[in-house]
C-alpha positions as CSV (number, residue, x, y, z in Angstrom):
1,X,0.4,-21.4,15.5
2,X,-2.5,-21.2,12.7
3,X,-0.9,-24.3,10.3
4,X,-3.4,-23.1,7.6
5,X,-1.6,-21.6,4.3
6,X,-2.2,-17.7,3.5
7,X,-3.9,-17.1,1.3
8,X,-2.5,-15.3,-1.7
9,X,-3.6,-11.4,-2.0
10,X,-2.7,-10.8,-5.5
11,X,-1.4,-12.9,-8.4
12,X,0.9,-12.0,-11.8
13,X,-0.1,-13.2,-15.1
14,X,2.3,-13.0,-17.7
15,X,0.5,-13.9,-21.4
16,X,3.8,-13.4,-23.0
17,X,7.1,-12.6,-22.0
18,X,9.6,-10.1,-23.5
19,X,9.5,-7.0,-25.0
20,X,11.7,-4.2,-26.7
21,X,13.0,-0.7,-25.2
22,X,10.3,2.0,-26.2
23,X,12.4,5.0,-23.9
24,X,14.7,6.5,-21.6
25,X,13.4,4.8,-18.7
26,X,14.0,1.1,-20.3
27,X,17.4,1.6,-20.2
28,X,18.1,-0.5,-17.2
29,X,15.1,-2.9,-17.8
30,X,14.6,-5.8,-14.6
31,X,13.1,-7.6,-17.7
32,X,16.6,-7.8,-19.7
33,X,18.9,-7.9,-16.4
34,X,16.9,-11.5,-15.4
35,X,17.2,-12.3,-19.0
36,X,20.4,-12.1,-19.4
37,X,21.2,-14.1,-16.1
38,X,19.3,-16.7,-17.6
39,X,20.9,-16.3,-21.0
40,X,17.7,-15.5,-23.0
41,X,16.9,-13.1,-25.3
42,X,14.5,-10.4,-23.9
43,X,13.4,-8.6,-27.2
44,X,11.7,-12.0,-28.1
45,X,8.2,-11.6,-27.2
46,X,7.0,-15.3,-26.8
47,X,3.6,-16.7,-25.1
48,X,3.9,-18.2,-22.0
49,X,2.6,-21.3,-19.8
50,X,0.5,-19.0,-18.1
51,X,-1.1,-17.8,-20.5
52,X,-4.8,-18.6,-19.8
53,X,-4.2,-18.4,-16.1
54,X,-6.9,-16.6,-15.4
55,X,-9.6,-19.2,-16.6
56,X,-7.8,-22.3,-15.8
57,X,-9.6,-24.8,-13.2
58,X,-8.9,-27.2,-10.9
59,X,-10.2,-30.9,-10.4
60,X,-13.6,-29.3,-8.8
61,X,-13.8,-27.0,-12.2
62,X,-13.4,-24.1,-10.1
63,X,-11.0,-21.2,-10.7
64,X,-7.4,-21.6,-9.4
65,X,-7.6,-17.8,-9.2
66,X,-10.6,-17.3,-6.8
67,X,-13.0,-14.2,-6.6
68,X,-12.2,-11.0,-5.3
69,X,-8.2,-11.0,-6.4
70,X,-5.7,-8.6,-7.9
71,X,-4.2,-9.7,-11.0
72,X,-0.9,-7.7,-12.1
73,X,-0.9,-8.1,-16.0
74,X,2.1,-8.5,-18.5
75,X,4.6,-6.9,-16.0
76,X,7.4,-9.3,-18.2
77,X,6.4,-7.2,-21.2
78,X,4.1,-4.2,-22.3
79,X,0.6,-5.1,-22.7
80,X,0.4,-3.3,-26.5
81,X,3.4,-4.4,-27.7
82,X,3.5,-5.0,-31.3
83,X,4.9,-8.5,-31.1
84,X,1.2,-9.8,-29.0
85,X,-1.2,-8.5,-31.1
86,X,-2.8,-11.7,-32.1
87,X,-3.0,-12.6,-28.8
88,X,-4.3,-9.4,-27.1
89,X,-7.9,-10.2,-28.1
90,X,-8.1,-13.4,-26.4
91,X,-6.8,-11.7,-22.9
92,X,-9.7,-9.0,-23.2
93,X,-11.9,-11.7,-23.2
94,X,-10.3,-13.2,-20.4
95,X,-10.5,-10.3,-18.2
96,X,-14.4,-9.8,-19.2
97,X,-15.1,-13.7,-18.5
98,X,-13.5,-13.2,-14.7
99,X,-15.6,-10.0,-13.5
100,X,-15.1,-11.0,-10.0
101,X,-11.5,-10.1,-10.2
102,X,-9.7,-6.7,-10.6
103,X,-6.6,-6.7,-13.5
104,X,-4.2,-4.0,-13.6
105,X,-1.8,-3.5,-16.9
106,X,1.0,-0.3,-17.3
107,X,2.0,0.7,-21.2
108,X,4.3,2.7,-22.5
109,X,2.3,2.2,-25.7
110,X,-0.8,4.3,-25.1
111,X,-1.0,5.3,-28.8
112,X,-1.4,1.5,-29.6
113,X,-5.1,1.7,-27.4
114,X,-7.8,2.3,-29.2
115,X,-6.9,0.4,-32.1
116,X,-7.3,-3.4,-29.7
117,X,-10.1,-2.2,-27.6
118,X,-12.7,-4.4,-27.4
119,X,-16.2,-4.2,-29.3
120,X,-17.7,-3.8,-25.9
121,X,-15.6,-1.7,-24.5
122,X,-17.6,1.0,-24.3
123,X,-16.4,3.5,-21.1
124,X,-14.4,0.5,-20.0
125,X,-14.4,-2.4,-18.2
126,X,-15.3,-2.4,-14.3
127,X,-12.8,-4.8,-13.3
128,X,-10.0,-3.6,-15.2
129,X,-7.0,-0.6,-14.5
130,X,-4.6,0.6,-17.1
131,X,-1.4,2.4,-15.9
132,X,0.6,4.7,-18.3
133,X,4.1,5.1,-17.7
134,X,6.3,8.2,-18.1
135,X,9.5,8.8,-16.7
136,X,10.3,12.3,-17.7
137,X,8.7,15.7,-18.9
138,X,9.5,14.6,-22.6
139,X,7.1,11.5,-22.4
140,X,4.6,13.1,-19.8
141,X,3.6,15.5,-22.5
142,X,3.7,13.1,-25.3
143,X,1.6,10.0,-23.6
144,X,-0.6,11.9,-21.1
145,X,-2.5,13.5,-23.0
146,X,-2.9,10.0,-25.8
147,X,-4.1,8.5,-22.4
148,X,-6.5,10.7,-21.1
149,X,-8.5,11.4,-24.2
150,X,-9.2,7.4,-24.0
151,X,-12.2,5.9,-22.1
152,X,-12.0,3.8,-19.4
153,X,-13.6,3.1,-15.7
154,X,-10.1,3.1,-14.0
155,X,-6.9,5.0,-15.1
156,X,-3.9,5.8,-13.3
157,X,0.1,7.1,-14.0
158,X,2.7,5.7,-13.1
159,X,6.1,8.0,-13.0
160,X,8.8,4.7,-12.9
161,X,11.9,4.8,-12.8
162,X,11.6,8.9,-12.4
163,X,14.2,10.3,-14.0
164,X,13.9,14.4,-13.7
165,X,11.2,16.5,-11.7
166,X,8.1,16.5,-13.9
167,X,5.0,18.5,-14.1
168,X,1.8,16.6,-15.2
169,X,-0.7,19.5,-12.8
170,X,-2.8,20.3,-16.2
171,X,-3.3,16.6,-16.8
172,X,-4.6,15.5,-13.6
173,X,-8.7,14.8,-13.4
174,X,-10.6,13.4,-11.0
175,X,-11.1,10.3,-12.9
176,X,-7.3,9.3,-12.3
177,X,-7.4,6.9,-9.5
178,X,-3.9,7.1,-8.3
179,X,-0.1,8.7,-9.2
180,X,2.8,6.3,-8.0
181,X,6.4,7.1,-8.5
182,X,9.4,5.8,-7.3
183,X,13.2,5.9,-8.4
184,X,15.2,2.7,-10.3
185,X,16.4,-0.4,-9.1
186,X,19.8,-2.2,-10.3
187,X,23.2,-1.7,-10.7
188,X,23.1,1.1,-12.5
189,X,20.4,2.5,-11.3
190,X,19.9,6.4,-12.1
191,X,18.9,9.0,-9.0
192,X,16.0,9.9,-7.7
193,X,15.5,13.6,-5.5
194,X,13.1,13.5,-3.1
195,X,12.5,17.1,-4.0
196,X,10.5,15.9,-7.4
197,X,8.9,13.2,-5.5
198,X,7.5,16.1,-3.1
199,X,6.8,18.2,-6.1
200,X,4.8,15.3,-7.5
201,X,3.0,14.9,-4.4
202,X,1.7,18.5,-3.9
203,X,0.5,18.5,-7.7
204,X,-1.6,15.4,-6.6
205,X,-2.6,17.5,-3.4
206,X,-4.1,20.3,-5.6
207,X,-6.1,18.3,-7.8
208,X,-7.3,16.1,-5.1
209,X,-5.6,13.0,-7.2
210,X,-4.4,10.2,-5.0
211,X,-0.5,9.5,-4.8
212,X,1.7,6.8,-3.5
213,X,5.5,7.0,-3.4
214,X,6.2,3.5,-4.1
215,X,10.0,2.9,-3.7
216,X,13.2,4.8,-3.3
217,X,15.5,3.2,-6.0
218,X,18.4,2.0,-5.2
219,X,20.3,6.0,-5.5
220,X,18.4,8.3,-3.6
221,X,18.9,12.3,-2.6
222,X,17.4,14.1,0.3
223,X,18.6,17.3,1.6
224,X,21.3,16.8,-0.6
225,X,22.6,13.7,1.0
226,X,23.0,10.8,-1.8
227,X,22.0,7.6,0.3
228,X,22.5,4.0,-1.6
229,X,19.7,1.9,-0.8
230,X,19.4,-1.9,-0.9
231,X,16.8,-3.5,-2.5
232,X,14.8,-5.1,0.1
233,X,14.3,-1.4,2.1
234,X,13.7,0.4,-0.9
235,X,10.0,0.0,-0.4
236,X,9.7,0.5,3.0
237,X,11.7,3.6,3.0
238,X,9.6,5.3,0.3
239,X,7.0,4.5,3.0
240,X,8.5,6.0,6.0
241,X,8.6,9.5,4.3
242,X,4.8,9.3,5.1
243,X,4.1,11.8,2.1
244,X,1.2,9.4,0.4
245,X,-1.4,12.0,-0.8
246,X,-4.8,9.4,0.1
247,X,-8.2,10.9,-1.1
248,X,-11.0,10.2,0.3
249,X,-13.1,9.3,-3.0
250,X,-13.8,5.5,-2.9
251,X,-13.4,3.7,-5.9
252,X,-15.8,1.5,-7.4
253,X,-15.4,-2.1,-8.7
254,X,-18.6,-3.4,-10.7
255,X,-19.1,-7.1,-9.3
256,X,-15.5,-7.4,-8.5
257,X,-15.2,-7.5,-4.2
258,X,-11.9,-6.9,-4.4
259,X,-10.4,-6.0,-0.9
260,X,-9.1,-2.3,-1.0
261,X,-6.1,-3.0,0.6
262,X,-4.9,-5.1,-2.3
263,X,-4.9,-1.6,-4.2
264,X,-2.0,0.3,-3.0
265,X,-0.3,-0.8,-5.8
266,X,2.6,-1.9,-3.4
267,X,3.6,-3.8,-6.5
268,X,7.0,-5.8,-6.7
269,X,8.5,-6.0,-10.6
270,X,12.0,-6.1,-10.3
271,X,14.2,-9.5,-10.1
């Protein structure tokens, strides 16, 4: 048996921690569930331990982060939340002093953007992916096209928890990287229909946009059958539908050698 430790593929850094309920699909926000089983207040947005992770070295003054990794940002909170604007400045710094790493952050907040870019943002940064999140036609139409109209070297949407069938066909370019979607997690989870996962998928299909169906939720319909679904198959089911949409386009990463495999997003935020 190989007794040497695996290495890690990806890693979370949280700057801050907490946030308040921008839309429907906060409702039932893993953030305020773990909260409350830990009897804290989740609409407090405070700074965290980790909050220079990314530039922190060991004994050897190397990086405890090394080269080449996925870093999933501020997935305790929403990156452009009011409550961390002093502290927003600092982290775009951070992600431009590790180039050999690739961050990915997901707002609801795309309005808030282009007021805390960077001086040199320019078209973007090459190691860095910002996900928008919509979970219904209503906020489709009113983020989408806020997001699009921004620059950046890597964009994608995110459609989590999806509440209703949604059409985003006239939004999608070729300079979105990826579509995920998946249903809600939690005791009171709401239902996802495989039929507007499908729907999603052959919008994707059309435009040649990548999609991923990342989980089930835990209340999922197909064919009309309701199916509860525990928490621990949820992704693996989504997977078994085999109805990823992959293109071929490859993505490119400035000095970042990030392994593509790390990208599927197969992301885990809920408690």
């Amino acid at each position: 048996m190989d007794s040497k430790k695996k290495e890690k593929s990806s890693y979370e850094w949280s700057p801050w921690h907490g946030c308040t309920k921008k839309s429907e699909g906060c409702l039932n926000c893993y953030v305020y569930r773990g909260d409350a089983r830990r009897e804290r207040e989740a609409s407090i947005c405070k700074r965290t331990l980790q909050y220079d992770l990314p530039i922190k070295k060991d004994k050897k003054r190397n990086y405890k982060i090394p080269s080449g990794k996925v870093i999933f940002t501020c997935f305790q909170s929403d990156f452009l939340i009011k409550d961390a604007d002093p502290w927003r400045s600092e982290c775009f710094k951070m992600i431009k002093e590790r180039s050999d790493c690739f961050f990915v952050f997901f707002t609801k907040r795309p309005e808030r953007l282009k007021e805390f870019l960077p001086e040199d943002w320019n078209d973007g940064y090459d190691n860095l992916e910002i996900g928008v999140t919509v979970e219904n036609q209503k906020r489709a139409d009113e983020r989408l096209p806020i997001f699009m109209n921004i620059p950046m070297k890597h964009r994608m949407i995110v459609i989590e928890p999806m509440l209703e069938e949604i059409d985003i066909e006239k939004y999608l370019r070729d300079d979105i990287e990826e579509v995920t979607a998946g249903g809600e997690s939690g005791p009171n989870a709401r239902p996802l229909n495989f039929d507007w996962i499908k729907s999603l998928r052959d919008q994707c299909e059309r435009k040649n946009v990548h999609f991923s169906f990342h989980q089930t939720g835990k209340k999922f319909i197909k064919d009309g059958v309701h199916y509860n679904i525990q928490r621990k198959f949820q992704h693996s089911q989504a997977k078994k539908a085999n109805i990823d949409y992959l293109r071929s386009k490859r993505i490119k990463f400035g000095k970042a050698k990030v392994d593509t495999n790390q990208l599927s997003f197969d992301f885990d935020i809920e408690e």
